[in-house]
C-alpha positions in Angstrom: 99.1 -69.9 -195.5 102.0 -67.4 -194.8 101.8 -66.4 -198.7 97.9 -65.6 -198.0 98.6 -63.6 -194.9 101.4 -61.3 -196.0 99.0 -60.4 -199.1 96.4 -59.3 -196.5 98.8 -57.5 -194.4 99.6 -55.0 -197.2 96.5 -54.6 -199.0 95.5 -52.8 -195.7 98.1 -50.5 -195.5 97.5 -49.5 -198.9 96.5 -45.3 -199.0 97.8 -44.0 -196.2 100.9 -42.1 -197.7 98.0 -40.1 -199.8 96.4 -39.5 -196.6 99.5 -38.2 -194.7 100.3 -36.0 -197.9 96.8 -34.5 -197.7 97.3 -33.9 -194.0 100.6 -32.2 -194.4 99.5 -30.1 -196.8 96.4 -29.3 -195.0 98.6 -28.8 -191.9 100.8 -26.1 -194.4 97.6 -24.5 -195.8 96.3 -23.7 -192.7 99.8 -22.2 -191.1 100.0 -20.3 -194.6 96.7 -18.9 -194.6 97.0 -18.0 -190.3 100.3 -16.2 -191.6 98.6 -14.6 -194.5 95.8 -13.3 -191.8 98.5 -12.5 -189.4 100.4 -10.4 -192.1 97.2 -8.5 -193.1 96.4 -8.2 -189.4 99.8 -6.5 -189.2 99.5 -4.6 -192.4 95.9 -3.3 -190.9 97.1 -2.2 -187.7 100.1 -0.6 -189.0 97.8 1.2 -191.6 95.5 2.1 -188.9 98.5 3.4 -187.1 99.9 5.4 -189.6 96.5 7.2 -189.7 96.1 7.7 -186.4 99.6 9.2 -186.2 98.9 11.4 -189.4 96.1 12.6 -187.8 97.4 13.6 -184.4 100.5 15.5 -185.9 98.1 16.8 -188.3 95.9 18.2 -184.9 99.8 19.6 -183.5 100.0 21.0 -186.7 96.9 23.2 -186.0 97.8 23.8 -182.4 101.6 25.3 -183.5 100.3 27.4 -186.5 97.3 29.2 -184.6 99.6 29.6 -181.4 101.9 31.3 -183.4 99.3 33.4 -185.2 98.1 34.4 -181.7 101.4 36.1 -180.7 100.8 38.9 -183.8 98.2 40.8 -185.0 96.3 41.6 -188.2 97.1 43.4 -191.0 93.8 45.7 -189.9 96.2 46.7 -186.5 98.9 48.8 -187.7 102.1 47.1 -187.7 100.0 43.8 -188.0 101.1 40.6 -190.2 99.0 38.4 -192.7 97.2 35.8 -190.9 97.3 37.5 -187.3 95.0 36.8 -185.2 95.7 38.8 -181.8 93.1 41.4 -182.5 90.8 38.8 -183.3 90.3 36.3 -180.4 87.5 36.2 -178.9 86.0 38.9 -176.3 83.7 36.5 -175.0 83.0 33.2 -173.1 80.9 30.8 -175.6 77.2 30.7 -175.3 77.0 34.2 -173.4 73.4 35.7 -174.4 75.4 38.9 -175.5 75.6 38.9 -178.9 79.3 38.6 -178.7 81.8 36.4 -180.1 82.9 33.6 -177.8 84.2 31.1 -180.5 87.1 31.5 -183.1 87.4 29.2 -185.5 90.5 28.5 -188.0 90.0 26.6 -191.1 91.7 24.7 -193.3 89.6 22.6 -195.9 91.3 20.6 -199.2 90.5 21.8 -202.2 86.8 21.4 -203.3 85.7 20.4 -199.7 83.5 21.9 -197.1 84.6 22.3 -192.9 81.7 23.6 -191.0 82.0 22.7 -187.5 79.2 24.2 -186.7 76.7 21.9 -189.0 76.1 19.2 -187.5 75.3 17.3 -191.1 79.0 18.1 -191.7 81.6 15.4 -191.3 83.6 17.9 -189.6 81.4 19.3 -186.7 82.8 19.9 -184.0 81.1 17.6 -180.9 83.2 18.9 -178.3 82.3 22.3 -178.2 79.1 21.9 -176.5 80.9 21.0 -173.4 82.0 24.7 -172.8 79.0 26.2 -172.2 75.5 25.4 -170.7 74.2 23.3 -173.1 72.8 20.4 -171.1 74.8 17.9 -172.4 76.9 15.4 -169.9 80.9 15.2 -170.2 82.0 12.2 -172.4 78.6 12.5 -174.7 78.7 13.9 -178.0 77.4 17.4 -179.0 74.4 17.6 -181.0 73.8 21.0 -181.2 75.9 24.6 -181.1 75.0 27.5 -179.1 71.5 29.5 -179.8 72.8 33.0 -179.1 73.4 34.8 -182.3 76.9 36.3 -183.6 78.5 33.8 -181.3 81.2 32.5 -183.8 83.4 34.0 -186.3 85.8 32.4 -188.7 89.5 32.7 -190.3 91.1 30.4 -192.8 94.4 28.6 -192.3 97.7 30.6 -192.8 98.9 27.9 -195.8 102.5 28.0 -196.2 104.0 29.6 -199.4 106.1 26.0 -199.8 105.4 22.8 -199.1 101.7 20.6 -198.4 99.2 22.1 -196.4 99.0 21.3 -192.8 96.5 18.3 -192.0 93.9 19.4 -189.6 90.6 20.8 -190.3 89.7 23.5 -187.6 90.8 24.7 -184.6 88.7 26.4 -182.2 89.8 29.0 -179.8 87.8 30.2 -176.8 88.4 31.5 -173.2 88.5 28.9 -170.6 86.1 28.8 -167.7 85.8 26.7 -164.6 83.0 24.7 -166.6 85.8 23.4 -169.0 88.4 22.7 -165.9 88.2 19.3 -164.3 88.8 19.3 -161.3 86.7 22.6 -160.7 88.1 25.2 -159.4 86.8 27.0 -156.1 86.5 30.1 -154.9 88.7 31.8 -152.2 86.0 30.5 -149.6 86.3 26.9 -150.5 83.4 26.2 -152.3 83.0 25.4 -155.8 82.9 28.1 -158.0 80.4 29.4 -160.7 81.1 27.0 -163.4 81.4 29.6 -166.2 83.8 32.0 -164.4 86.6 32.8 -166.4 89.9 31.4 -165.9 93.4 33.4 -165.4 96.9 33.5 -165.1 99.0 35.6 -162.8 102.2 35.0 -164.5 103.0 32.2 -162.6 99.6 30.1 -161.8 95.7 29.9 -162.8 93.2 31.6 -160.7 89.1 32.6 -161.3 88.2 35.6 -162.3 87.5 37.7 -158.9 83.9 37.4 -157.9 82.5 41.1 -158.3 85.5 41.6 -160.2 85.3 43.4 -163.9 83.8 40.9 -166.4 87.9 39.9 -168.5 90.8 39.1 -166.6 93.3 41.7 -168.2 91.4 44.5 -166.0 92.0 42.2 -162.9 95.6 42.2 -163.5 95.8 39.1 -165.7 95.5 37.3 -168.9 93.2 35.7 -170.4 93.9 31.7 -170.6 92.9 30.3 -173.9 91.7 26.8 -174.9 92.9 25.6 -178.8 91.0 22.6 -179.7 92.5 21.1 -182.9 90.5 18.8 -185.2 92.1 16.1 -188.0 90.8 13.2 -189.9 92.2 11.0 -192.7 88.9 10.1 -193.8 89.2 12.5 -196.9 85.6 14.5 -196.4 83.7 10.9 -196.0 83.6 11.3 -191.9 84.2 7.3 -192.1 87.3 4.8 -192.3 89.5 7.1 -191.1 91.3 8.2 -188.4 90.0 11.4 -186.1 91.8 13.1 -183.2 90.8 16.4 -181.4 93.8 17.4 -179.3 93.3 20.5 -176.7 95.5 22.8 -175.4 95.7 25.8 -172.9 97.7 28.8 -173.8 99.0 32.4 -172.4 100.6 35.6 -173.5 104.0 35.2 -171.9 103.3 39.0 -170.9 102.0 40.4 -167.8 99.3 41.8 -166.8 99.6 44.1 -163.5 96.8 45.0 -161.7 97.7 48.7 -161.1 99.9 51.1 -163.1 101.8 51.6 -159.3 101.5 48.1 -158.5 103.2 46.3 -155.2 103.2 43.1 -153.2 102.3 45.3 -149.7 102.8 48.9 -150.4 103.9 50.9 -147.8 103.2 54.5 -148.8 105.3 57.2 -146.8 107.6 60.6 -146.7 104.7 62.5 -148.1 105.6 65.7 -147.7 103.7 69.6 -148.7 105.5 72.3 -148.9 103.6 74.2 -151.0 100.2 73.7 -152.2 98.2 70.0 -152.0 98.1 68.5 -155.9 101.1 65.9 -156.1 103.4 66.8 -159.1 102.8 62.6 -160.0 100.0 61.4 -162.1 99.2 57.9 -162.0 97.2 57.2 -165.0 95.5 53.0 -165.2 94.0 53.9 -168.7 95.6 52.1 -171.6 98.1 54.4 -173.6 99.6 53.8 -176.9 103.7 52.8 -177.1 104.5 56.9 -177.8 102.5 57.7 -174.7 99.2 59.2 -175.8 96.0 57.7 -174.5 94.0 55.0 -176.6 91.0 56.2 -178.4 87.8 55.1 -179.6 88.6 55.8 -183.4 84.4 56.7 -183.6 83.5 58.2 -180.1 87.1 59.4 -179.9 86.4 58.6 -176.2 89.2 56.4 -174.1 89.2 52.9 -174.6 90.1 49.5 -173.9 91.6 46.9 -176.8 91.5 42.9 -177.0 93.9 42.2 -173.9 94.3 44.9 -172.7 91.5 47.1 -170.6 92.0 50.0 -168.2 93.5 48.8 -164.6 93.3 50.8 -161.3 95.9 53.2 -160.7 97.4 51.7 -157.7 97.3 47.8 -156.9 98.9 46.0 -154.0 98.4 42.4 -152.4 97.9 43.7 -149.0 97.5 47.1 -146.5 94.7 48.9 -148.1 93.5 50.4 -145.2 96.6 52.3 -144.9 96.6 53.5 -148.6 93.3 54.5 -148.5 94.2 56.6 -145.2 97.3 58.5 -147.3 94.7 59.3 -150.5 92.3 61.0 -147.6 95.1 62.8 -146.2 95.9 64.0 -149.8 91.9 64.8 -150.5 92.2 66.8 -146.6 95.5 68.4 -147.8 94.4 69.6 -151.5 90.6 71.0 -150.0 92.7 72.9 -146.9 95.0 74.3 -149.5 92.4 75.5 -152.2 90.4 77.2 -148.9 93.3 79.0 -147.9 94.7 80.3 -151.1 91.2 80.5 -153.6 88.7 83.2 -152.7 85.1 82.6 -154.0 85.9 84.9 -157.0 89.5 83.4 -157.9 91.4 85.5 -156.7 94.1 84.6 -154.8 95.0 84.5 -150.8 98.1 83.0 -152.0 98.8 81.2 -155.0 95.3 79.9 -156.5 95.8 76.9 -159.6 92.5 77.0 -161.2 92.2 73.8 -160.3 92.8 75.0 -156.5 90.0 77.3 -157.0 87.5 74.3 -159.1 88.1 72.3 -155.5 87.5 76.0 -153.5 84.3 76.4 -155.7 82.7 79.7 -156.5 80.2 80.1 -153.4 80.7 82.3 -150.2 81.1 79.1 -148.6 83.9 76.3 -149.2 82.9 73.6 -151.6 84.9 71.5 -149.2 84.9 70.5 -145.4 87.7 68.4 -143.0 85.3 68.7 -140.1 81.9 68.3 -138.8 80.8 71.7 -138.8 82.3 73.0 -141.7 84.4 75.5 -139.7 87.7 76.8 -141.3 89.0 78.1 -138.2 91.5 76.6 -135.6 90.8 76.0 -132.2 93.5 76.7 -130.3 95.4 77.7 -132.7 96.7 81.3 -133.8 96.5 82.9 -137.5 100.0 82.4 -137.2 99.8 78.7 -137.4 101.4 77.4 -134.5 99.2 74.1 -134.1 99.2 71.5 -132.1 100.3 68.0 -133.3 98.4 64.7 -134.0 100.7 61.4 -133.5 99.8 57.8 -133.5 96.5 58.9 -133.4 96.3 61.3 -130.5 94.6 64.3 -130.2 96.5 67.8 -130.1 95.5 71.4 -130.8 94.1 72.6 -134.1 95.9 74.7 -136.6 95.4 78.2 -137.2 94.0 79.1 -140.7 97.3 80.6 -142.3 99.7 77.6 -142.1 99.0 75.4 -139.5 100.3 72.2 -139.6 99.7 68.4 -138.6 103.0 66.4 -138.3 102.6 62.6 -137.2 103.1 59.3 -137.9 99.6 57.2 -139.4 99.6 53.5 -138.9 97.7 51.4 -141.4 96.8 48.2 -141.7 99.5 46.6 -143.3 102.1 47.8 -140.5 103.6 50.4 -142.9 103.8 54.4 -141.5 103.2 57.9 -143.3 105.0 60.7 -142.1 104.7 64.1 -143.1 103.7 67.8 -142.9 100.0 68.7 -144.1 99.3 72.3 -145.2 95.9 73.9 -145.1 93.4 75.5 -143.1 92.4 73.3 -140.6 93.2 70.3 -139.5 90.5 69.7 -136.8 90.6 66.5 -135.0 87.4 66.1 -135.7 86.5 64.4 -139.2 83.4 65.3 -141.0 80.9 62.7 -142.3 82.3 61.0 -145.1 78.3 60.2 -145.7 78.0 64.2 -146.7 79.3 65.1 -149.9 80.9 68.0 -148.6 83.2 65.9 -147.0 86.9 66.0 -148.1 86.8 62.2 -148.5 84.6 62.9 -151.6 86.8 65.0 -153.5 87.7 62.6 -156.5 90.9 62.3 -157.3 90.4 61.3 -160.8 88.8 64.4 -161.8 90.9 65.8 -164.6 89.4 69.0 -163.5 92.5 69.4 -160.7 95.0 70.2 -163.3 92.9 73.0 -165.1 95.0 75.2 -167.0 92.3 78.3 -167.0 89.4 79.3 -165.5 86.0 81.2 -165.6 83.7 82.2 -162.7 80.5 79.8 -163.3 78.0 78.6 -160.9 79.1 76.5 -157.6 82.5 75.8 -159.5 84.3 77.6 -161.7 84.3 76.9 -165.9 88.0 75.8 -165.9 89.7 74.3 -169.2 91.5 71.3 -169.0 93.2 69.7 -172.1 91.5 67.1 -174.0 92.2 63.4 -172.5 94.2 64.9 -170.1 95.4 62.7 -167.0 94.5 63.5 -163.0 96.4 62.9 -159.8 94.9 59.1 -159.7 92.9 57.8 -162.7 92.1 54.5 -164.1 89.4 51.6 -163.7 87.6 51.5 -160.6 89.6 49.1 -158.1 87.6 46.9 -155.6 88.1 48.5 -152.1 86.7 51.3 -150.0 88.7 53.4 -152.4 87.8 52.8 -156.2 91.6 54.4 -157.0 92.7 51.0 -155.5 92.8 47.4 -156.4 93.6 44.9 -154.7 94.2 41.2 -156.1 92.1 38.4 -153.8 95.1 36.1 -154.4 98.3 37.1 -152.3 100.6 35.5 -154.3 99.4 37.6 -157.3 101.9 40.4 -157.8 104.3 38.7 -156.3 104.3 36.2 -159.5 103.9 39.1 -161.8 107.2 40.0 -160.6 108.7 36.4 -160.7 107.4 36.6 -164.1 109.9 39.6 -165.6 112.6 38.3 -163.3 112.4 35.2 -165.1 112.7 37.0 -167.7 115.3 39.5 -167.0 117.4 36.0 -166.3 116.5 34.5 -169.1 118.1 37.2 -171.5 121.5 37.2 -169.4 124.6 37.3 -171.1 122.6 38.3 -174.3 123.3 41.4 -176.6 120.1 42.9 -175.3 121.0 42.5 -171.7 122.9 45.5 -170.2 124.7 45.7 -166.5 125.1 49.1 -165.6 126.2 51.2 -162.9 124.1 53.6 -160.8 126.7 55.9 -160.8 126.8 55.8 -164.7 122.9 55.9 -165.1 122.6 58.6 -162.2 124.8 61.4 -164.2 124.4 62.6 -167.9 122.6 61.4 -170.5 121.7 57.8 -171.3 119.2 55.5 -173.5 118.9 51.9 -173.9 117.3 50.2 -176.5 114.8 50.5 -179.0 110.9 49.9 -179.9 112.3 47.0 -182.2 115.2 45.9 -180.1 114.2 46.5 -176.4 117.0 46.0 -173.6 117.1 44.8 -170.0 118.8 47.3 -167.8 120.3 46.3 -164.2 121.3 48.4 -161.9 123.9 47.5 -159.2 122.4 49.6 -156.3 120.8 52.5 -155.6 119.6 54.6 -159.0 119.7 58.2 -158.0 119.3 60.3 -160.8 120.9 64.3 -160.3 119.6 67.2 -161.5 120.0 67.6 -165.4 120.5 63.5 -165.9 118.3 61.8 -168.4 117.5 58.6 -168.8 115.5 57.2 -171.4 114.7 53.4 -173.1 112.5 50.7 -174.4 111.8 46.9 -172.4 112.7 46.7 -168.5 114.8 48.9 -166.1 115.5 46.7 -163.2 116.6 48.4 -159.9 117.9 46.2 -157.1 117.5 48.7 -154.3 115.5 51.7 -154.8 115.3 54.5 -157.3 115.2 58.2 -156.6 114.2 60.7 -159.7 115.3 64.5 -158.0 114.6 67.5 -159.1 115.5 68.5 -162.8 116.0 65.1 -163.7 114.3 63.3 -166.4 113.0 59.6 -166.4 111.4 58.5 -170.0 111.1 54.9 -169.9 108.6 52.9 -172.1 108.3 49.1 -170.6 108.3 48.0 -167.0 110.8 49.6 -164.1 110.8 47.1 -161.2 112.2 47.9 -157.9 113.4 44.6 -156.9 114.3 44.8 -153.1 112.0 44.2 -150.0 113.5 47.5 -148.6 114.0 49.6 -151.4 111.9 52.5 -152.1 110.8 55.2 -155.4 111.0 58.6 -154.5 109.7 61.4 -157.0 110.8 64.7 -155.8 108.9 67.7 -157.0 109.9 69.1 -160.5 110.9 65.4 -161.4 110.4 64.8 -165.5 109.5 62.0 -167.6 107.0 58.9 -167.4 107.0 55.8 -167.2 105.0 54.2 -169.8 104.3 50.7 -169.4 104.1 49.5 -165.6 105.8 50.4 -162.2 106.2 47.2 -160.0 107.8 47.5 -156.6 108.7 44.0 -154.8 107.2 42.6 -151.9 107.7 45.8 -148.6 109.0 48.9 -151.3 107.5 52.4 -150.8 107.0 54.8 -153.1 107.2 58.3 -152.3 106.3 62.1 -153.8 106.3 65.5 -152.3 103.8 67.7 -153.4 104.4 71.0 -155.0 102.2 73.8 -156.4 103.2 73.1 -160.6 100.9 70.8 -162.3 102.3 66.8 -162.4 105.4 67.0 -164.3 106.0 62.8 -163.8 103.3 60.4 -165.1 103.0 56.6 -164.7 101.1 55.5 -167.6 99.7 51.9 -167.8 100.5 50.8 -171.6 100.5 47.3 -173.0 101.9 47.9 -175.6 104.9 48.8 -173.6 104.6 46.1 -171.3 104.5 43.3 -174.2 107.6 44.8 -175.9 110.5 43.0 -174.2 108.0 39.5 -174.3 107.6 39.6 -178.0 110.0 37.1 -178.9 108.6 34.5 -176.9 105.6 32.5 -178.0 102.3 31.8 -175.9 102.9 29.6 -173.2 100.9 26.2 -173.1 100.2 25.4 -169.9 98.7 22.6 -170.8 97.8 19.7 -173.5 95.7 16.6 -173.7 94.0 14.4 -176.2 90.0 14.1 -176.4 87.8 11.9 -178.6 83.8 11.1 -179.3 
């Protein structure tokens, strides 16, 4: 019986190590094939890695090369580089029914392949764009369809590098930014949203919207123009699938300013204008856009001035605050220029005293004056004598009138922005009575931009005389229409907006310290002899230690920015004949131009925050001009690149 039992025992046990083997090896086939899965899972994701990566430096690759190609021009633009692109961007927001560009894009296809981002049977169109205009289409849906306006897009190919492989991405688009492509919107400086296709600026420091009623670019607002670059790469090689897409965005600016006068200040406080002689200031102040040697930009067909891409004609004098009080000074110029030309013009040109023919164009040719200060058009005084022994007019009391050889008007006029205005008015009659600004007759409507005031001959005609005046040639106050009761002033809605133009060169001017283009110099050096600084290829920061006072005889010349930390004061016989920016960087400092002054300043005046600026008057025609130039501006900012302000990623 136990022989029978042990046999069964084991003839049940029989198998069972073949059925651990199998299960073992089963056991090590399934964690070899979860590690084979794992290790292709791995290999995948790394892959798919690797391609996304390639494809986002390869969109940074198209952001760097076309922000660099911004900074320069083409070779078209004299002194232009291959593959420059600053005279190209576009004039234009996109889908504007204007038959203007509003979209650049840069190409850069592999050899045999086709990039059209604007086909949408392409594997590269670009299904972003449509969210920068009004095309209907929500945020975070893909575009369909371009814009319907024609000539809206124009095209340049990639700058490839002489040595090494071509850069990876596709296109990149570049277009203005509007409040339509910010997110948050903006709003306007009431609180409420904004038009969403206003344009989108930078002061030097910060974004702000395009005025409302403002000119149609930012440049003639005293700003730039903010940019987007939307960069497109793939590693699908031309298929559009299996492959890796990213469309990175960012937001650039010239690293230049742009001011919004060609006399521009924080709160201008205009005073010390005095007459001696006759009423046409010896200072022209000239907003249209001059070329770096000083002559004004042409139309090369119309031969007419013009604007170019960037850069459009600015009012003549700008400030943050106190218009009222500016506009009161350019009346009292108007009232002091028409009682001058009535006292020393007869109808006929000859003189009563010394008659300018463009004393005489403002006198006109008629038995009566062209021009009135008072109601009734009287050129008498009241209580006056011919002798001119007035009364006075302060703070804005009533005296006596003046006689009508040499009376005079002394007082103090309060404006607006608390600053004062003292000085002697010469003409005919200063009634205390204005006449109707409504009539044309009136004083207040003798333009000051009117190159015809700085005549250099003229002919009897009919109502005025024929008078000659050189071609292009400037006037006391001439530029783009500003935005106030006075067109010869602009004034920025945003109060912070000169001030960071002028945070914007100090930056600057502190950046470059302790370079080989940076130069500390005493007033007392600068004030005497001659001096220049700098070149059109190598401009130089200049810094004054006080008070710049340049004597009769002293020259000063240069190229970038003269920097004054108190006030600077350009006396007769001296000569100032600086292309660039001259910023007056003190609260109380001042800029006094005494008559028979030389020079220019060809670029940009900026005074800080409280400066005045000051100029007698004399009888010669302007002998100083402030010219607004670009070109002269940009110089000492051409080594830096555009400034992104700045980037993020976005994918359909």
């Amino acid at each position: 019986m136990m022989r029978t039992s042990a046999k069964t025992k084991g003839s049940k046990e029989r198998g069972m190590a073949l059925l651990l083997t199998l299960f073992a090896l089963l056991l090590l086939s399934g964690i070899g094939l979860f590690m084979v899965l794992s290790s292709n899972t791995e290999t995948r994701i790394d892959a798919n890695y690797g391609s996304s990566l390639h494809a986002y430096y390869g969109a940074r690759s198209g952001l760097e090369e076309v922000r660099d190609r911004i900074s320069y021009a083409s070779p078209a633009v004299t002194g232009g580089q291959v593959g420059g692109l600053a005279d190209l961007l576009p004039p234009d927001v996109a889908g504007n029914a204007n038959s203007r560009v509003g979209v650049l894009y840069i190409l850069n296809p592999a050899n045999g392949e086709t990039v059209d981002p604007t086909d949408l049977s392409n594997p590269y169109f670009d299904d972003d764009l449509c969210h920068a205009y009004d095309s209907g289409t929500p945020k975070g849906i893909k575009c369909t369809s371009v814009p319907a306006t024609p000539n809206w897009v124009a095209t340049q190919p990639s700058q490839v590098p002489s040595t090494g492989r071509p850069l990876g991405y596709k296109w990149v688009r570049i277009n203005m930014k509007t409040n339509r492509i910010a997110d948050p919107y903006f709003v306007d400086l009431t609180g409420t949203s904004a038009p969403v296709d206003t344009r989108v600026c930078w002061d030097g420091q910060a974004e702000q919207l395009l005025p409302a009623g403002g000119s149609s670019t930012c440049d003639a607002n005293g700003m730039q123009t903010v940019y987007m670059l939307t960069a497109m790469a793939t590693t699908s090689n031309g298929t559009g699938v299996n492959g890796a897409r990213k469309l990175l965005q960012s937001e650039i600016v010239a690293p230049s300013i742009r001011p919004a006068g060609a006399l521009t200040a924080a709160s201008m406080n205009l005073a010390s204008v005095t007459t001696p002689n006759a009423g046409i200031p010896p200072v022209a102040i000239d907003g249209r856009v001059h070329n770096l040697d000083g002559s004004l930009l042409l139309d090369p067909i119309t031969h007419q001035p013009t604007s170019k891409n960037g850069c459009s004609s600015i009012a003549s004098v700008a400030t943050n605050s106190g218009t009222a009080q500016i506009e009161q000074m350019l009346d009292t110029l108007r009232m002091n220029i028409v009682n001058t030309a009535n006292a020393s013009c007869n109808p006929d040109g000859t003189p009563v005293s010394t008659c300018t023919p463009g004393l005489w164009w403002v006198r006109g040719t008629n038995a009566s004056t062209r021009f009135v200060t008072t109601s009734s058009g009287s050129t008498s005084g009241g209580s006056g004598t011919s002798g001119g022994s007035g009364g006075s007019h302060d703070g804005g009391t009533s005296g006596g009138s003046s006689g009508p050889d040499g009376g005079s008007m002394n007082g103090t006029l309060v404006g607006s922005g608390g600053g004062s205005m003292n000085g002697t008015l010469v003409g005919t009659s200063t009634s205390t009575s204005p006449c109707d600004p409504t009539n044309p007759s009136c004083y207040t409507n003798l333009n000051l931009a009117a190159p015809e005031l700085l005549a250099t001959a003229a002919t009897t005609g009919v109502n005025v005389p024929t008078v000659t005046v050189p071609t292009n040639a400037p006037a006391p106050f001439v530029g783009n229409s500003g935005n106030q009761a006075d067109a010869t002033i602009y004034q920025p809605p945003q109060t912070q907006t000169v001030a960071n133009e002028v945070a914007a060169v100090n930056n600057l001017v502190t950046a470059v310290h302790g370079m080989g283009n940076y130069f500390a110099v005493s007033a007392a050096m600068l004030g005497a002899g001659t001096n220049n600084y700098g070149t059109q290829s190598a401009p130089a920061v200049v810094v004054t230690d006080t008070t710049l006072t340049l004597q009769n005889g002293a020259s000063l010349s240069g190229y970038g920015i003269l920097v004054v930390p108190t006030a600077l004061e350009i006396n007769s016989g001296a000569t100032l004949s600086w292309n660039g920016i001259v910023l007056v960087n003190s609260a109380t400092g001042h800029v006094t131009v005494t008559s028979g002054a030389k020079g220019y300043i060809n670029g940009a005046l900026l005074l800080a925050p409280g400066a005045v600026f000051n100029f007698s008057i004399a009888s010669a025609a302007p002998s100083f001009q402030i010219l607004y130039s670009c070109d002269a501006i940009d110089l000492p900012f051409k080594g830096l690149p555009f400034r992104v302000v700045s980037t993020a990623e976005t994918s359909y």
